[in-house]
C-alpha positions in Angstrom: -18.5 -11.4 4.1 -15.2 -10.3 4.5 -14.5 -7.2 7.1 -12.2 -4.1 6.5 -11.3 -2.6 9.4 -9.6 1.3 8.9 -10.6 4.5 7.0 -9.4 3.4 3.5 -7.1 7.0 4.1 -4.4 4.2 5.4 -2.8 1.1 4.0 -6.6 -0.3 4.2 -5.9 1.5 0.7 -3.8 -1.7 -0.5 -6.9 -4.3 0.2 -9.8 -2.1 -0.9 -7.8 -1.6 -4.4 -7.3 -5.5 -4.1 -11.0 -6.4 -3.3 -12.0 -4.3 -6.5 -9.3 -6.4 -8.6 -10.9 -9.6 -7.4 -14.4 -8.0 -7.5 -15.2 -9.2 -3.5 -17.3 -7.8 -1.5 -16.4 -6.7 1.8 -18.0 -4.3 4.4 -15.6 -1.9 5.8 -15.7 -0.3 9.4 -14.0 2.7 9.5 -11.7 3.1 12.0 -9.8 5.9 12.5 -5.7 6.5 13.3 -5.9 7.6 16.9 -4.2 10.3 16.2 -6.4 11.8 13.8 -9.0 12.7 16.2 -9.7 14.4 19.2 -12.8 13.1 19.7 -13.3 10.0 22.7 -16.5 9.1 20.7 -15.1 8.1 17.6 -14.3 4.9 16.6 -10.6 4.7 16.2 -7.4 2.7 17.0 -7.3 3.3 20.7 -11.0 2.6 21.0 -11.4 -0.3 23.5 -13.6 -2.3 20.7 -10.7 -2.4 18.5 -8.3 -3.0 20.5 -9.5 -5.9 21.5 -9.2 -7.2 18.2 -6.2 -5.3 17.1 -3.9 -5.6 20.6 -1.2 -3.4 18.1 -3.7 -0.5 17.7 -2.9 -0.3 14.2 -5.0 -0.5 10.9 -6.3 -2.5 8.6 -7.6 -5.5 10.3 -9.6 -8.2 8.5 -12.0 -10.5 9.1 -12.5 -13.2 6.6 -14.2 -16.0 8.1 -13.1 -16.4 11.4 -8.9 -15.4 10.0 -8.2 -12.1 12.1 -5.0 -10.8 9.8 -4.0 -7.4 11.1 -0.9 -7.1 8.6 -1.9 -5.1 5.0 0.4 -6.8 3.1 -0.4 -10.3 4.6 -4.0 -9.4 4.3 -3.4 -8.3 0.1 -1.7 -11.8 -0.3 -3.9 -14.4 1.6 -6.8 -12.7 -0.7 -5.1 -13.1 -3.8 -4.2 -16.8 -3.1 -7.6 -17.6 -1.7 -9.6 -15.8 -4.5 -7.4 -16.7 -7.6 -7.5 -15.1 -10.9 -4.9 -13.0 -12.7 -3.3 -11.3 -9.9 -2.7 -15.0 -7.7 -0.1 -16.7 -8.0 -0.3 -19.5 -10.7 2.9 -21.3 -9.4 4.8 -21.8 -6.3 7.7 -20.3 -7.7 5.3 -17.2 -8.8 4.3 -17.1 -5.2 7.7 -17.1 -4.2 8.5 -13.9 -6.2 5.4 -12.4 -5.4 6.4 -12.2 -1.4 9.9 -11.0 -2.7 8.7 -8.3 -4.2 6.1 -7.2 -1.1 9.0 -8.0 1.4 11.3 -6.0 -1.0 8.6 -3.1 -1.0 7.7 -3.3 2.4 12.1 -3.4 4.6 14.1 -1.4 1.7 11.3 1.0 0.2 8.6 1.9 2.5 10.2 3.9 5.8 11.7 6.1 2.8 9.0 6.7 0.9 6.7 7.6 3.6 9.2 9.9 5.5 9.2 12.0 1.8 5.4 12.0 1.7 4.9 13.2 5.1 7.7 16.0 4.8 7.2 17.1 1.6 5.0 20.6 2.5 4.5 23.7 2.3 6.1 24.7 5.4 8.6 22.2 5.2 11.8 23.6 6.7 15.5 23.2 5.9 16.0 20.3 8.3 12.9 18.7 6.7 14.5 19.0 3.3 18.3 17.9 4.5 15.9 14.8 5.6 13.9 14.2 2.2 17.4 14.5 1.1 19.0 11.3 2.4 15.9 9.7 2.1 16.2 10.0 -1.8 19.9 9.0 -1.6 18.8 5.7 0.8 16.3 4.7 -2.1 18.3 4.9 -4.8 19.6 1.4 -4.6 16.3 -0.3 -4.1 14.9 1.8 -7.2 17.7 1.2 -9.6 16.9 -2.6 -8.3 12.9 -1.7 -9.1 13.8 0.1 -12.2 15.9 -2.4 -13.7 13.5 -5.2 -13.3 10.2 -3.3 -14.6 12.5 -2.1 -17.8 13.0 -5.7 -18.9 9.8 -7.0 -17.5 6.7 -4.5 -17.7 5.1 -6.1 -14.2 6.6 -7.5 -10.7 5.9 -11.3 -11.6 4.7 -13.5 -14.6 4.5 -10.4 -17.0 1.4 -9.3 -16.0 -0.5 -7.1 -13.0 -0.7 -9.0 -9.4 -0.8 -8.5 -6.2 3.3 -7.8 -5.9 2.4 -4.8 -8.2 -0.4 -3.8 -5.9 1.6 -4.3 -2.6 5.0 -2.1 -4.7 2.7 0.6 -5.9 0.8 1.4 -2.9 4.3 1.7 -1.2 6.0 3.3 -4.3 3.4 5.8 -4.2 4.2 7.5 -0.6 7.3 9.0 -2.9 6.4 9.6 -5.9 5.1 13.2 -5.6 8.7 14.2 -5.6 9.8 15.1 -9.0 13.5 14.1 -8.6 12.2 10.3 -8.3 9.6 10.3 -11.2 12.6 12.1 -13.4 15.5 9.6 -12.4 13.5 6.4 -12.5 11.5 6.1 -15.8 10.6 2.5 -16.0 8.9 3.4 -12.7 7.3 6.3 -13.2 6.1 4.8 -16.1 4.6 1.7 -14.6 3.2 3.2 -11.4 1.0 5.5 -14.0 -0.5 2.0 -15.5 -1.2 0.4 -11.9 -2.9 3.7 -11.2 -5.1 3.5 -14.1 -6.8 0.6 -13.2 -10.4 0.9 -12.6 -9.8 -0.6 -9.0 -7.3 1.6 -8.0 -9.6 4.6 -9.2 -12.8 3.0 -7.2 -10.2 3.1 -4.1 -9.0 6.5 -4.8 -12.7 8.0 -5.0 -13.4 6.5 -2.1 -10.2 8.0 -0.5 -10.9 11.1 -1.6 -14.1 11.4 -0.2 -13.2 11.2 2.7 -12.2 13.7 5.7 -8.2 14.2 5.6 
């Protein structure tokens, strides 16, 4: 059976989701970010037990028969191809786009997006904002990119929901709880709302929510 390693409150998120599109079955180990706890007893990403099957200290991991993958994105894809279905790749070219689109996600959208999420807050401060900020204007060429391509297309690759959908909305997401981006980019907003319906991203999401933040 395939083996999660990482609390799905991490990009552990991106294969659960995945594993409920494909309808595998997986056992997941929850491992913690190191630097969510205080306590030495807890299993977590400086625990000697993962390390020594995670050397980087960083979550997810899988196990899937005897492959140790320790990359979420590399993990979401070798699942798709291996398993099949709608959301694989029916062609090489199709495969092609579909590590585009992750790559595309993953070097011009992510840092970004995840500096807005982590900064957008209540005490957020002026320097925090001036930050959010230039974060927004980084992203904006990348999203018109996004935008432009969902607008004429509906979906990432082959005009339906895969795993290049999966990989963009997962990252997409980190940002999206600022207004300014789910006003200026439409198609987005618009498309990220339909991933997010899907019954596997809501089977993830319960599952995130129950547990500690």
């Amino acid at each position: 059976m395939l083996v999660i390693h990482g609390v799905t409150r991490s990009r552990a998120s991106r294969i659960i989701w995945l594993c409920h599109e494909l309808d595998l079955p997986f056992r997941q180990v929850p491992v913690i970010q190191g630097y969510r706890t205080a306590d030495p007893d807890a299993l977590s990403t400086r625990s000697p037990e993962f390390l020594a099957l995670s050397p980087a200290g960083a979550i997810p991991v899988i196990e899937d028969d005897g492959l140790v993958l320790s990359e979420s994105m590399a993990a979401t894809l070798h699942l798709a191809r291996k398993h099949g279905g709608p959301v694989a790749p029916a062609t090489p070219a199709e495969d092609a786009q579909m590590l585009q689109w992750s790559f595309y996600a993953a070097t011009a959208i992510e840092d970004d997006a995840l500096t807005i999420q982590m900064l957008t807050r209540p005490e957020a401060t002026d320097e925090d904002r001036e930050i959010i900020d230039e974060a927004i204007e980084r992203l904006e060429r990348p999203l018109k990119v996004l935008d432009a391509h969902l607008s004429a297309n509906g979906h990432l690759v082959g005009g339906r929901f895969t795993v290049a959908d999966l990989n963009m909305a997962e990252v997409i997401r980190y940002g999206w709880n600022d207004a300014r981006l789910r006003d200026a980019w439409p198609a987005i907003t618009e498309w990220l709302a339909g991933c997010q319906a899907r019954p596997g991203f809501l089977r993830m999401w319960e599952a995130r929510l129950a547990e500690p933040v």
